[in-house]
Rosetta silent file (secondary structure, phi, psi, omega in degrees, C-alpha in Angstrom):
SEQUENCE: XXXXXXXXXXXXXXXXXXXXXXXXXXXXXXXXXXXXXXXXXXXXXXXXXXXXXXXXXXXXXXXXXXXXXXXXXXXXXXXXXXXXXXXXXXXXXXXXXXXXXXXXXXXXXXXXXXXXXXXXXXXXXXXXXXXXXXXXXXXXXXXXXXX
SCORE:     score description
SCORE:     0.000 S_00000001
   1 L     0.000  128.590 -178.710   -0.017    0.028   -0.021 S_00000001
   2 L   -86.188  171.104 -176.544    1.536    3.379   -0.997 S_00000001
   3 H   -57.885  -40.174 -176.844    1.333    6.610    1.075 S_00000001
   4 H   -67.606  -38.793  175.827   -1.519    8.032   -0.932 S_00000001
   5 H   -64.090  -44.231  178.528   -3.661    4.919   -0.345 S_00000001
   6 H   -61.363  -40.747 -177.552   -2.796    4.967    3.365 S_00000001
   7 H   -67.792  -20.894  178.474   -3.737    8.637    3.633 S_00000001
   8 H   -88.753   -5.390  179.411   -7.190    7.872    2.263 S_00000001
   9 L   -63.462  143.427 -179.949   -7.909    5.132    4.801 S_00000001
  10 L   -66.528  153.257  178.764  -10.799    5.959    7.177 S_00000001
  11 L  -127.496   39.976 -175.930  -10.020    7.072   10.717 S_00000001
  12 L   -80.587  -24.928 -173.810  -13.480    6.609   12.218 S_00000001
  13 L  -124.878  162.329  176.482  -12.602    4.067   14.877 S_00000001
  14 H   -58.710  -40.443 -179.789   -9.723    3.499   17.246 S_00000001
  15 H   -64.367  -38.719  179.529   -8.744    0.369   15.284 S_00000001
  16 H   -68.264  -38.473  177.978   -8.708    2.277   11.967 S_00000001
  17 H   -68.203  -35.488  176.105   -6.481    4.947   13.479 S_00000001
  18 H   -64.084  -42.628 -178.787   -4.143    2.242   14.853 S_00000001
  19 H   -65.663  -42.660 -179.425   -3.974    0.586   11.491 S_00000001
  20 H   -63.235  -41.145  177.921   -3.232    3.899    9.724 S_00000001
  21 H   -62.957  -45.298 -177.229   -0.429    4.700   12.161 S_00000001
  22 H   -65.816  -44.110 -176.399    1.067    1.169   11.724 S_00000001
  23 H   -72.997  -31.349  174.635    0.878    1.206    7.934 S_00000001
  24 H   -61.830  -36.447  179.324    2.294    4.796    7.745 S_00000001
  25 L   -79.855   -8.099  179.510    5.272    3.495    9.726 S_00000001
  26 L    75.544   29.436 -176.929    5.548    0.509    7.271 S_00000001
  27 L  -110.338  148.286  172.233    5.061   -2.097    9.985 S_00000001
  28 L   -82.351  166.104  176.122    3.166   -5.401   10.077 S_00000001
  29 H   -60.934  -42.072 -179.501    0.894   -6.230   12.975 S_00000001
  30 H   -58.120  -50.006 -174.630    3.449   -8.848   14.125 S_00000001
  31 H   -66.791  -43.876  177.978    6.361   -6.459   14.099 S_00000001
  32 H   -66.090  -38.647  179.748    4.515   -3.577   15.855 S_00000001
  33 H   -69.803  -30.098  174.426    3.059   -5.809   18.511 S_00000001
  34 H   -64.024  -49.846 -178.863    6.593   -7.206   19.123 S_00000001
  35 H   -59.110  -38.257 -175.839    7.940   -3.635   19.481 S_00000001
  36 H   -85.846  -15.911  177.447    5.136   -2.671   21.847 S_00000001
  37 L    87.685   27.813  178.994    5.347   -5.845   23.935 S_00000001
  38 L  -119.107  160.333  177.581    1.921   -7.302   23.068 S_00000001
  39 L   -77.062  148.597  178.073    0.945  -10.520   21.435 S_00000001
  40 H   -58.139  -36.313  177.882    0.158  -10.278   17.719 S_00000001
  41 H   -62.166  -48.654  179.766   -3.196  -11.929   18.365 S_00000001
  42 H   -62.309  -46.990  179.965   -4.268   -9.365   20.924 S_00000001
  43 H   -57.745  -47.113 -177.372   -2.988   -6.404   18.846 S_00000001
  44 H   -61.713  -40.028  177.533   -4.802   -7.693   15.768 S_00000001
  45 H   -65.088  -38.224  177.678   -8.100   -8.095   17.659 S_00000001
  46 H   -67.958  -45.669 -178.504   -7.898   -4.517   18.931 S_00000001
  47 H   -62.010  -34.678  177.119   -7.024   -3.156   15.507 S_00000001
  48 H   -82.692   -9.255 -179.887  -10.076   -5.043   14.006 S_00000001
  49 L    87.937    8.928 -179.863  -12.353   -3.810   16.805 S_00000001
  50 L   -78.952  -21.999  177.962  -12.940   -7.237   18.240 S_00000001
  51 L  -133.271  155.651  178.221  -11.423   -6.255   21.603 S_00000001
  52 L   -76.939  150.482  176.694  -11.306   -2.969   23.483 S_00000001
  53 L   -74.460  123.119  178.951   -8.078   -1.005   23.536 S_00000001
  54 L   -79.375  156.977  178.303   -6.385   -1.440   26.896 S_00000001
  55 H   -57.766  -41.747  176.915   -4.819    1.471   28.740 S_00000001
  56 H   -60.535  -42.335  176.554   -1.420   -0.227   28.456 S_00000001
  57 H   -72.397  -39.110  176.250   -1.633   -0.608   24.671 S_00000001
  58 H   -57.526  -45.862 -179.049   -2.989    2.987   24.349 S_00000001
  59 H   -63.192  -43.343 -176.599    0.061    4.238   26.356 S_00000001
  60 H   -68.323  -38.753 -179.773    2.449    2.207   24.238 S_00000001
  61 H   -68.139  -44.940  176.947    0.876    3.377   20.950 S_00000001
  62 H   -58.343  -43.370 -176.686    0.850    7.091   22.000 S_00000001
  63 H   -72.084  -43.557 -177.640    4.415    6.882   23.100 S_00000001
  64 H   -66.669  -42.010 -177.093    5.678    4.906   20.072 S_00000001
  65 H   -98.224    0.621  179.687    3.942    7.051   17.450 S_00000001
  66 L    54.479   50.979  179.200    4.129   10.299   19.459 S_00000001
  67 L  -120.012  163.250 -179.131    0.339   10.925   19.147 S_00000001
  68 L   -92.753  161.469  173.438   -2.124   12.125   21.818 S_00000001
  69 H   -62.192  -35.699  179.573   -4.867   10.124   23.451 S_00000001
  70 H   -57.474  -40.008  177.928   -7.300   12.610   21.839 S_00000001
  71 H   -71.949  -51.502 -172.893   -6.170   11.401   18.401 S_00000001
  72 H   -63.371  -41.876 -175.288   -6.099    7.711   19.261 S_00000001
  73 H   -88.379  -35.994 -173.900   -9.449    7.562   21.055 S_00000001
  74 H  -115.358   -8.879 -178.829  -11.358   10.381   19.325 S_00000001
  75 L    74.573   20.752  178.247   -9.535   11.116   16.081 S_00000001
  76 L   -91.452  111.196  177.827   -8.813   14.710   17.171 S_00000001
  77 L   -86.142  153.969 -177.740   -5.463   15.797   15.797 S_00000001
  78 H   -53.160  -32.124 -177.679   -3.495   18.624   17.474 S_00000001
  79 H   -77.584   -5.749  175.815   -4.084   20.958   14.536 S_00000001
  80 H   -87.553  -14.377  179.884   -7.857   20.625   15.088 S_00000001
  81 L   -77.792  127.103  178.558   -7.580   22.155   18.576 S_00000001
  82 L   -78.977  134.668  177.007   -8.378   25.835   18.425 S_00000001
  83 L  -119.235  105.623 -174.886   -5.865   28.102   20.126 S_00000001
  84 L   -98.116  -26.191 -176.928   -7.399   31.503   20.715 S_00000001
  85 L  -142.295  171.791  177.592   -5.160   33.078   23.304 S_00000001
  86 H   -57.912  -41.216  177.674   -1.749   32.673   24.939 S_00000001
  87 H   -62.237  -48.948  177.971   -3.524   30.987   27.882 S_00000001
  88 H   -59.508  -40.710 -179.791   -5.308   28.521   25.571 S_00000001
  89 H   -61.133  -49.065 -177.681   -2.096   27.822   23.684 S_00000001
  90 H   -63.210  -43.279 -179.435   -0.157   27.128   26.874 S_00000001
  91 H   -63.440  -45.700  178.827   -3.002   24.998   28.338 S_00000001
  92 H   -62.601  -38.024  177.341   -3.259   22.962   25.074 S_00000001
  93 H   -62.585  -42.807  178.775    0.531   22.407   25.054 S_00000001
  94 H   -62.679  -49.167 -179.149    0.335   21.155   28.636 S_00000001
  95 H   -60.690  -42.669  179.098   -2.620   18.876   27.822 S_00000001
  96 H   -62.081  -43.333  179.312   -0.915   17.516   24.727 S_00000001
  97 H   -64.933  -43.979  176.366    2.204   16.753   26.692 S_00000001
  98 H   -60.931  -35.471  178.211    0.318   15.055   29.466 S_00000001
  99 H   -66.792  -21.717  178.067   -1.621   12.945   26.949 S_00000001
 100 L   -84.687   -7.854 -177.232    1.744   11.663   25.667 S_00000001
 101 L   -84.266  150.368  173.824    2.743   10.541   29.207 S_00000001
 102 L   -74.006  165.775  176.294    2.350    7.075   30.578 S_00000001
 103 H   -58.783  -39.368 -179.594    0.065    6.529   33.597 S_00000001
 104 H   -69.534  -35.113  176.325    3.094    6.302   35.829 S_00000001
 105 H   -66.138  -43.237  178.395    4.544    9.598   34.480 S_00000001
 106 H   -61.730  -41.021  177.371    1.172   11.277   35.086 S_00000001
 107 H   -64.365  -30.985  176.984    1.089    9.917   38.664 S_00000001
 108 H   -73.096  -43.160 -174.354    4.558   11.385   39.195 S_00000001
 109 H   -74.760  -32.013 -171.499    3.659   14.782   37.698 S_00000001
 110 H   -60.309  -52.621  179.412    0.315   15.439   39.329 S_00000001
 111 H   -61.590  -31.841  179.418    1.497   16.033   42.955 S_00000001
 112 H   -67.553  -48.353  179.203    4.357   18.199   41.670 S_00000001
 113 H   -60.802  -45.029 -176.658    2.077   20.363   39.526 S_00000001
 114 H   -61.896  -42.620 -179.634   -0.553   20.588   42.262 S_00000001
 115 H   -63.945  -42.468 -178.796    2.034   21.688   44.845 S_00000001
 116 H   -64.796  -44.714 -178.144    3.518   24.288   42.479 S_00000001
 117 H   -66.318  -43.895  178.106    0.170   25.813   41.546 S_00000001
 118 H   -61.521  -42.066  177.441   -1.048   25.902   45.143 S_00000001
 119 H   -60.548  -44.511  178.889    2.229   27.543   46.205 S_00000001
 120 H   -65.973  -39.548  177.190    1.921   30.144   43.475 S_00000001
 121 H   -62.524  -44.407  179.406   -1.699   30.866   44.403 S_00000001
 122 H   -60.557  -48.025 -178.985   -0.741   31.299   48.061 S_00000001
 123 H   -57.676  -41.534 -177.051    2.102   33.705   47.126 S_00000001
 124 H   -86.090   -6.072 -179.585   -0.327   35.767   45.017 S_00000001
 125 L    71.678   27.126 -178.833   -3.076   35.572   47.565 S_00000001
 126 L  -117.037   29.219  177.459   -5.365   33.931   45.048 S_00000001
 127 L   -57.261  120.168 -170.005   -6.045   30.638   46.653 S_00000001
 128 L   -79.519  143.765  171.540   -9.354   29.722   45.100 S_00000001
 129 L   -79.011  156.521  174.876  -12.388   28.735   47.122 S_00000001
 130 L   -52.330  143.179 -174.323  -14.157   25.545   46.133 S_00000001
 131 L   -73.538  -27.352 -176.579  -16.144   26.173   42.967 S_00000001
 132 L  -147.365  140.506  171.352  -19.423   24.687   44.130 S_00000001
 133 L  -106.519    6.648  176.223  -21.064   23.754   47.332 S_00000001
 134 L   -70.555  145.263  176.754  -23.903   21.906   45.671 S_00000001
 135 L   -68.180  144.871  177.531  -23.961   18.215   46.341 S_00000001
 136 L   -79.185  159.346  173.743  -22.780   16.148   43.432 S_00000001
 137 L   -58.437  148.406  177.556  -24.907   13.591   41.642 S_00000001
 138 L   132.572 -151.482 -179.697  -24.845   10.147   43.067 S_00000001
 139 L   -67.949  135.555  178.931  -25.675    8.720   46.449 S_00000001
 140 L   -63.895  143.892  176.410  -27.243   11.308   48.821 S_00000001
 141 L   -75.283  149.673  176.969  -25.033   12.412   51.628 S_00000001
 142 L   -79.235  143.000  175.991  -25.936   11.405   55.129 S_00000001
 143 L   -77.291  118.060 -179.373  -26.977   14.208   57.400 S_00000001
 144 L   -63.760  -20.029 -177.332  -24.400   14.382   60.185 S_00000001
 145 L   -81.736  -23.584  179.779  -27.008   15.848   62.530 S_00000001
 146 L   -82.664  144.069  176.587  -29.376   12.827   62.126 S_00000001
 147 L  -115.202    0.000    0.000  -28.846    9.715   64.166 S_00000001
């Protein structure tokens, strides 16, 4: 299959996007699954849509092909994200970077980012109050005054 044929392949499902990435790289299912550390059978089933994409395979695909989860799961490429202001641009860059991280990397980054932002807000005196005091949907809260 040449590049032009590959570029015309549909990208409507996760499996179709996986196939397009693989073919663009000139890899067989066997070779790519070997590189990513998955069995060819499992990879093929996911690409065909017979099995759900696991988080581990999604992480491996995003890392290997340097694509975002937004692209892999929803077909949204970075150039489709509107960037209207410097704030939006910066926020989108952060989001795209985080989407390329593994679960372990995100777990490492979250407490660091949270601490840095809280520290900055405290320095500026802008520590934000909780956004809403309405109860969230789900199970009703117990009234602490009732016995």
């Amino acid at each position: 299959m040449d590049r032009e044929e590959i570029s015309r392949l549909p990208e409507d499902t996760v499996g179709q996007r996986m196939k397009k990435l693989r073919l663009t790289a000139g890899l067989s299912q066997d070779k790519l699954s070997e590189y990513l550390g998955f069995t060819p059978n499992y990879y093929g089933q996911v690409e065909r849509g017979a099995k759900e994409l696991s988080k581990n395979l999604a992480n491996a695909m995003c890392s290997y092909f340097n694509v975002t989860y937004s692209y892999l799961y929803q077909g949204i490429s970075p150039d489709q994200l509107r960037e209207e202001s410097g704030y939006d641009t910066c926020k989108n860059h952060i989001i795209r970077y985080l989407e390329s991280c593994t679960e372990e990397e995100c777990e490492l980054l979250y407490p660091i980012l949270k601490t840095m932002v809280q520290s900055r807000r405290e320095q500026e005196g802008t520590l934000r109050a909780p956004q809403s005091t309405k109860p969230r949907a789900g199970r009703p809260r117990k009234n602490p005054l009732k016995k």
